[in-house]
C-alpha positions in Angstrom: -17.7 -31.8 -24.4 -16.5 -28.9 -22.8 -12.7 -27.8 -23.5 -10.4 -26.0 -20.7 -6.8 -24.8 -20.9 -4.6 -25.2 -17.5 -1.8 -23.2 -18.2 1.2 -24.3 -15.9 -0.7 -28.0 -15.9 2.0 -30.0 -15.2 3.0 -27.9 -12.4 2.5 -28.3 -8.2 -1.1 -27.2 -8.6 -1.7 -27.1 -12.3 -1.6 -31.1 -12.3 -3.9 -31.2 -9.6 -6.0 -29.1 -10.8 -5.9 -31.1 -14.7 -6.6 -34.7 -12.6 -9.3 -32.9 -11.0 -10.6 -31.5 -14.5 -10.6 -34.2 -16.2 -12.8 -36.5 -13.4 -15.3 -33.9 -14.1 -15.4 -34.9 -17.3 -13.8 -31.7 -19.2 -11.6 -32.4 -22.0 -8.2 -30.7 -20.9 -5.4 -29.3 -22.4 -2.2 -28.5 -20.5 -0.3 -25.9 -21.9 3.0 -25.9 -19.6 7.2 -25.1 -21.0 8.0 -27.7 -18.8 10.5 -25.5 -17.0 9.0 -26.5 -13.5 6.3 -28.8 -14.5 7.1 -32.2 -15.4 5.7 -35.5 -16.8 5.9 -37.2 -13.4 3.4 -34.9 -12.1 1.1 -36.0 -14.5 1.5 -39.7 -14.3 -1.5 -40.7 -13.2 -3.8 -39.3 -15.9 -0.9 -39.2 -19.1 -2.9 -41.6 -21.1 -6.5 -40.2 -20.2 -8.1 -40.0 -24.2 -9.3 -36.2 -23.0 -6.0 -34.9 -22.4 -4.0 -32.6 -24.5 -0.6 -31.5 -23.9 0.9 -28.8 -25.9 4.6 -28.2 -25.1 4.2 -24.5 -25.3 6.2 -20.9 -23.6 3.3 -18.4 -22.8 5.1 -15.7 -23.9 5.1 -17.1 -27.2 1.9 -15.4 -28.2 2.1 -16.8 -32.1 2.3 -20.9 -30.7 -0.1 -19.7 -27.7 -2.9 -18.9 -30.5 -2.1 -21.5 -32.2 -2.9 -24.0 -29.8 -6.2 -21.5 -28.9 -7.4 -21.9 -32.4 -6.8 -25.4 -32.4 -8.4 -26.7 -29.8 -11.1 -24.0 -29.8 -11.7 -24.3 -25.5 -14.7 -22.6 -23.6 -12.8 -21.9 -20.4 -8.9 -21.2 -19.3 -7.6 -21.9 -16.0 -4.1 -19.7 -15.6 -1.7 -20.9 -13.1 1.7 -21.0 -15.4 4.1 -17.9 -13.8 7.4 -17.5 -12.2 6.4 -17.7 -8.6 8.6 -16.2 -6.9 8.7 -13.4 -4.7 12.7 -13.3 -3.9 13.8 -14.1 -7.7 11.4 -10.8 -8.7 13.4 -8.7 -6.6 16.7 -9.8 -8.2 15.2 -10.4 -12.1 12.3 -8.1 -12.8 12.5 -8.1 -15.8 12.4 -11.5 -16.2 9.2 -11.8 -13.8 7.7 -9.2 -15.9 7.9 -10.9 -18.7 6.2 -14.0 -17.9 3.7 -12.9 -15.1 2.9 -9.8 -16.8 3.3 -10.5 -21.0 2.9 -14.3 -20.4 -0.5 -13.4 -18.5 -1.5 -11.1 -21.7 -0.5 -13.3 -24.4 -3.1 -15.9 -22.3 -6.1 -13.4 -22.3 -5.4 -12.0 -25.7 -5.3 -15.9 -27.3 -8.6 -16.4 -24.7 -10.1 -13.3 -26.4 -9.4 -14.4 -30.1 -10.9 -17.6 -29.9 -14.0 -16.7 -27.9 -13.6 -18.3 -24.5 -16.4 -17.4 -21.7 -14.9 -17.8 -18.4 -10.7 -17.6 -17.1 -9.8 -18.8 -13.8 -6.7 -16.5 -12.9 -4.3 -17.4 -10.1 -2.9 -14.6 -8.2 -1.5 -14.1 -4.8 -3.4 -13.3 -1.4 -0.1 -13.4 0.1 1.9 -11.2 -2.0 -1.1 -8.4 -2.6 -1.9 -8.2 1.2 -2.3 -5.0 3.7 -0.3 -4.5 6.9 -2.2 -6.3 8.9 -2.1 -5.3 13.1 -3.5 -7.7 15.7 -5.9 -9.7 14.9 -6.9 -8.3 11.2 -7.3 -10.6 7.6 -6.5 -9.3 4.6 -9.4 -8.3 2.5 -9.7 -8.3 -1.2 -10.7 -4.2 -1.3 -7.7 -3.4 1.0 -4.9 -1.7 -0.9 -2.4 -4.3 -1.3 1.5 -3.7 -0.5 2.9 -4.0 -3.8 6.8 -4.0 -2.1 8.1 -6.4 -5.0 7.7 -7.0 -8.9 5.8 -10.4 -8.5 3.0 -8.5 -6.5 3.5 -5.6 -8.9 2.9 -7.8 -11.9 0.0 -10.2 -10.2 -2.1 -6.9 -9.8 -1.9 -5.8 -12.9 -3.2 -9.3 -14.6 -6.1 -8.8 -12.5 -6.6 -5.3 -13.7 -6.1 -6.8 -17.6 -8.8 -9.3 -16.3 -11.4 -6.6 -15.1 -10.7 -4.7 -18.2 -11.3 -7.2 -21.0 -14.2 -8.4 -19.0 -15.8 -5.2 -19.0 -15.3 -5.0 -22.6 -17.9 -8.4 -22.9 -17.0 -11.4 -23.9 -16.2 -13.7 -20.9 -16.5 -14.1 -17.3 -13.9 -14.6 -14.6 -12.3 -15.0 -11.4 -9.4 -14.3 -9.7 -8.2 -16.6 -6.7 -5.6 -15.1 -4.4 -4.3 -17.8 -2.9 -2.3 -17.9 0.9 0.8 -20.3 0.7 -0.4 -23.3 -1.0 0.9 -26.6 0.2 0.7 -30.1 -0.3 1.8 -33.3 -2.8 4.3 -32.5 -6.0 5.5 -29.2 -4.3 8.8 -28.9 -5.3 11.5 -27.2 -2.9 12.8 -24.1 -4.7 11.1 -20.3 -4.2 9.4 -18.5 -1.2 6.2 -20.9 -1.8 8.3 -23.8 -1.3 9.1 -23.2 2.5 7.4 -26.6 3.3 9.0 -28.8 0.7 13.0 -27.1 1.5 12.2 -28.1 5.4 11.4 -31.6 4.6 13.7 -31.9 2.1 16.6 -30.9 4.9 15.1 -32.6 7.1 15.3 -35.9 5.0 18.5 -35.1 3.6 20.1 -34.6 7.5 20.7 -30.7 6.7 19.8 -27.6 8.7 17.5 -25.1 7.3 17.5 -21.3 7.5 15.0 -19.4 9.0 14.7 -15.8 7.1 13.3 -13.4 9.4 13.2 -10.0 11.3 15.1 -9.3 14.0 11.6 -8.7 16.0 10.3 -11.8 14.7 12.1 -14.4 16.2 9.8 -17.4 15.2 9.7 -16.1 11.4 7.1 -14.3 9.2 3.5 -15.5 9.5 2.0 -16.8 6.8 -1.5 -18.6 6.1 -1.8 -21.6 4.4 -4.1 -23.6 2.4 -3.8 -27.1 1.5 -3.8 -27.9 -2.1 -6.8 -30.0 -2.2 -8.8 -27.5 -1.2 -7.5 -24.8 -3.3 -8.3 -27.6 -6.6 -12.3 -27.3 -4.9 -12.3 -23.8 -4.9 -10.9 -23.4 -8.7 -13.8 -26.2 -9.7 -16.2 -24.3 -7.9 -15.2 -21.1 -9.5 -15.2 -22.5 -13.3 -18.6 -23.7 -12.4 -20.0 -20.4 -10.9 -17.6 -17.5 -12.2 -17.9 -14.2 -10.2 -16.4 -11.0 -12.1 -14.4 -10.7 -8.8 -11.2 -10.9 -6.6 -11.5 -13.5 -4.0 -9.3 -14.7 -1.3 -8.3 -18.7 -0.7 -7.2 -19.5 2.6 -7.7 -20.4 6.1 -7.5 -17.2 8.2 -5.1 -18.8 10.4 -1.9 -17.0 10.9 1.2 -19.9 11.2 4.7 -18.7 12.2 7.4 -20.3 9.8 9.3 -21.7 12.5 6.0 -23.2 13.7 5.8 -25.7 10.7 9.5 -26.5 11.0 8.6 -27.7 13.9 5.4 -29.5 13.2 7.5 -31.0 10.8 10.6 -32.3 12.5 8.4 -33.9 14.9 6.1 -35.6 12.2 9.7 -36.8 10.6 11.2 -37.6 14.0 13.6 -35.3 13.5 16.1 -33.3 15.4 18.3 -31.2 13.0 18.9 -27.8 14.0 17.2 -24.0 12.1 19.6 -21.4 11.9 18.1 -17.7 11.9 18.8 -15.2 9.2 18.0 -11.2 8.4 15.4 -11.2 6.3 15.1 -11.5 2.6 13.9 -8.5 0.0 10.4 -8.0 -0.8 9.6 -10.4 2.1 5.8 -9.2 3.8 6.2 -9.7 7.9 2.6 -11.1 8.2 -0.1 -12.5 5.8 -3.2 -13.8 6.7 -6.3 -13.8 4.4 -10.0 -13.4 5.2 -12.0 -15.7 2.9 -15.6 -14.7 4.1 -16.0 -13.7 0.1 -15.4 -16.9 -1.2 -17.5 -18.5 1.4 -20.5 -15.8 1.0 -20.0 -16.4 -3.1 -19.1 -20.0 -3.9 -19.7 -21.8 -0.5 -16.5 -22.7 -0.3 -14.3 -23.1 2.8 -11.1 -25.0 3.6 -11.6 -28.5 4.8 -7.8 -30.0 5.8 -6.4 -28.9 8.9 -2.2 -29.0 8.9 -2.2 -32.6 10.8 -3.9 -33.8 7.9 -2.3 -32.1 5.2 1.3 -32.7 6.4 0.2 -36.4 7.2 -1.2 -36.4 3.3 2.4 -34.7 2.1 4.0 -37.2 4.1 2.3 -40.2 3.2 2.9 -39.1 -0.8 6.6 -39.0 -0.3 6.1 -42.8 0.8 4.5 -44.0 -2.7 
């Protein structure tokens, strides 16, 4: 039986990504601090006989190899990291230190023990071009880089490509739009949906953070998580040596999900505007024609559905 490590497994998409792991039939170990990730997330599958979970800090290389060399795994799947932009901006340091050591102490355990294919998460968002009109991001545009997290994303892709190149394993990295769905947890720029419904259930206003030009908010694209779980399987089964993007090409205002929101939660609560926040990109919208082209792969869930699923989760 074939072993994977999720870092971050107990995490928004980490334990999505483990359930969907292990109905493949993998035998997975989760390797999460259990900072963000929790137990809960995990509930469904705590008791499956081919799951591992190792209570572990990735920037703790000695208990990282440890773990490597004890359960001797074929492929890794790397999704634990601080995620977010803003909190870069005010503690680099502290970003660097897990998105950017964290990420090597990963590869370098990886390397030591032999493993033949990583799945690395990265950010389509964060690493995108100025975009004008009507234009996606690509993965060969030159990406921003106006904050640490993006800073420290794109150079664990360069680590990737240069291990790789030395032989030994196969990879991809998946830059991922704004990821939404079930388990998100309301705390970081990627939280924006889980913060509005959280106000919105708690009776609160939100903030909208934007630029004076942009009355209705940045633009963002987003994926729903279920199909960003596909795309990882898809890319442990068939692993590229390359960057591709995972999203939907469609470019969503922020003020357009509030609203999509308030009316799904029959809501009326007011949104009071803001100047924007540091390190924030105005637009993002990815082009996925790679990871179609590549792995067949293209998103399925449409935002009625996916906020319908988020909703329905919150229900039990």
């Amino acid at each position: 039986m074939n072993t994977i490590v999720v870092t971050g497994g107990a995490g928004f998409i980490g334990s999505h990504l483990t359930e969907a792991y292990l109905q493949e039939g993998w035998r997975v170990v989760v390797v999460d601090d259990f900072s963000c990730g929790t137990e809960e997330n995990l509930a469904a599958v705590w008791d499956a006989p081919q799951l591992f979970v190792e209570r572990v800090d990735i920037r703790d290389g000695e208990a990282l190899r440890a773990v490597f060399r004890k359960y001797r795994p074929t492929a890794v799947n790397h999704h634990a990291a601080q995620k977010s932009v803003a909190d870069s901006v005010v503690r680099p340091l502290l970003d660097q230190d897990i998105n950017g050591k964290g990420f090597l102490q990963v590869l370098l355990a990886a390397i030591d023990v032999g493993v033949k294919q990583i799945v690395y998460a990265s950010s389509g968002g964060a690493l995108s071009k100025v975009i004008e009109g009507d234009e996606r991001s690509r993965e060969d545009d030159p990406p921003q880089l106006i904050s640490p997290y993006a800073v420290h994303k794109f150079a664990g892709e360069q680590y990737l490509a240069m291990y790789a190149a030395q032989g030994g394993y196969r990879y991809t990295v998946m830059r991922y739009a704004n990821v939404y769905g079930p388990r998100q947890v309301a705390d970081g720029e990627c939280g924006v949906v889980p913060i509005f419904v959280d106000n919105i259930l708690a009776g609160r206003p939100s903030t909208l953070m934007t630029y004076p030009d942009m009355p209705r908010g940045c633009s963002r694209d987003y994926v729903y998580v279920g199909d960003v779980v596909r795309a990882n399987l898809m890319a442990t089964a068939h692993p590229l040596n390359t960057v591709i993007n995972i999203g939907t090409g469609e470019e969503t205002y922020i003020l357009d999900i509030y609203e999509m929101l308030a009316e799904l939660f029959h809501s009326d609560q007011a949104i009071h505007i803001v100047g924007p926040r540091a390190g924030d990109i105005r637009r993002s919208v990815l082009c996925a024609d790679r990871a179609k082209q590549l792995l067949g792969w293209t998103p399925e869930v449409d935002w009625t559905t996916g906020l319908q699923r988020l909703k329905d989760s919150l229900n039990g």
